[in-house]
C-alpha positions in Angstrom: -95.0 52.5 79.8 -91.5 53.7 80.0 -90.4 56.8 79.8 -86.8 57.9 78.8 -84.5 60.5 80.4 -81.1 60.9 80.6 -79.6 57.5 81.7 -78.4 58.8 85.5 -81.9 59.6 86.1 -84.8 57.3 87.3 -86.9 55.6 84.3 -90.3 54.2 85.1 -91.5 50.6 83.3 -94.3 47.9 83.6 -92.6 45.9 80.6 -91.4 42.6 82.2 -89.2 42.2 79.2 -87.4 45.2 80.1 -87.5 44.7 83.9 -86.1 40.9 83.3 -83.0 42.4 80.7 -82.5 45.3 83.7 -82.4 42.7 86.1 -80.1 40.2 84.4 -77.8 42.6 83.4 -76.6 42.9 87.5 -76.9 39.6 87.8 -80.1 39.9 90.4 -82.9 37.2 91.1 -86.4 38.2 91.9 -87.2 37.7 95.2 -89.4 38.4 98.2 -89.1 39.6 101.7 -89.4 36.8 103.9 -91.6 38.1 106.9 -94.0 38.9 104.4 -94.9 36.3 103.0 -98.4 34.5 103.7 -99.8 31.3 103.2 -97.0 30.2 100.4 -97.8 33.5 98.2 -95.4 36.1 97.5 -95.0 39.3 100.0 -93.3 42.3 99.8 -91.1 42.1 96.0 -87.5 42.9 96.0 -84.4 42.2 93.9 -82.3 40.5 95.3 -77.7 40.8 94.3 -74.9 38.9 95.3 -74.3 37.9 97.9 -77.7 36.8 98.5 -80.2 38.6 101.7 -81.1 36.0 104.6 -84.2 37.8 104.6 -85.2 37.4 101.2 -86.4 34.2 99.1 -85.5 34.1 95.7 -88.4 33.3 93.2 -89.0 32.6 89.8 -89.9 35.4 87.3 -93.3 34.1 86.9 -94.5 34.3 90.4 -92.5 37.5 90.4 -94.4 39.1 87.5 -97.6 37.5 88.5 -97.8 39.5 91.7 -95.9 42.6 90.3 -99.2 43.2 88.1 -101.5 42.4 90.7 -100.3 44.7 93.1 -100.4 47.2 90.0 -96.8 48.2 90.1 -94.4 49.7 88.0 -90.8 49.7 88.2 -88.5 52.7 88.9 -84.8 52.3 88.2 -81.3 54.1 87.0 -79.4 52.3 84.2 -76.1 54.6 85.0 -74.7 56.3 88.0 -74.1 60.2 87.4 -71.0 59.2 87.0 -70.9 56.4 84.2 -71.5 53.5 86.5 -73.6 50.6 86.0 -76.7 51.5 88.7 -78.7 48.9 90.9 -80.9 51.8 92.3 -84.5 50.5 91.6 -87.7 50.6 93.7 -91.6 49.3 93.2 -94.2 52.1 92.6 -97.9 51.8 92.4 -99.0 53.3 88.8 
């Protein structure tokens, strides 16, 4: 599911594919929130940018996705600012 507006405003996807090529292209790392984290499982997701959060670990993109789909999210971003920029505004939403 992703639907398309103009590229300053938020888009919504579950496509890892396109979550991944989003991701890449700011040069995050998947990651989780530290303090949430619970018997060696993945808490609360995040992205994670240079220069890397204390309170985050980075993990890979198939524990990542793995718990992205089980919590039943979907991913809410911005490609551009309003003003051209490349945007690293994103957030996790429950579908």
């Amino acid at each position: 599911m992703t639907s398309k507006t103009q590229s300053s405003e938020a888009q919504q996807t579950t496509d890892h594919a396109a979550i991944r090529k989003w991701v890449d292209e700011r040069s995050g790392q998947p990651a989780t929130v530290k303090a949430t984290e619970e018997d060696g499982h993945a808490g609360i997701l995040r992205i994670d940018f240079d220069p890397p959060d204390e309170g985050l670990d980075r993990i890979g993109w198939g524990e990542f996705f793995e718990k992205f789909d089980q919590a039943d999210n979907a991913f809410l971003h911005q490609d551009r600012t309003s003003d051209g920029k490349l945007s690293c505004f994103h957030k996790f939403v429950r579908r």
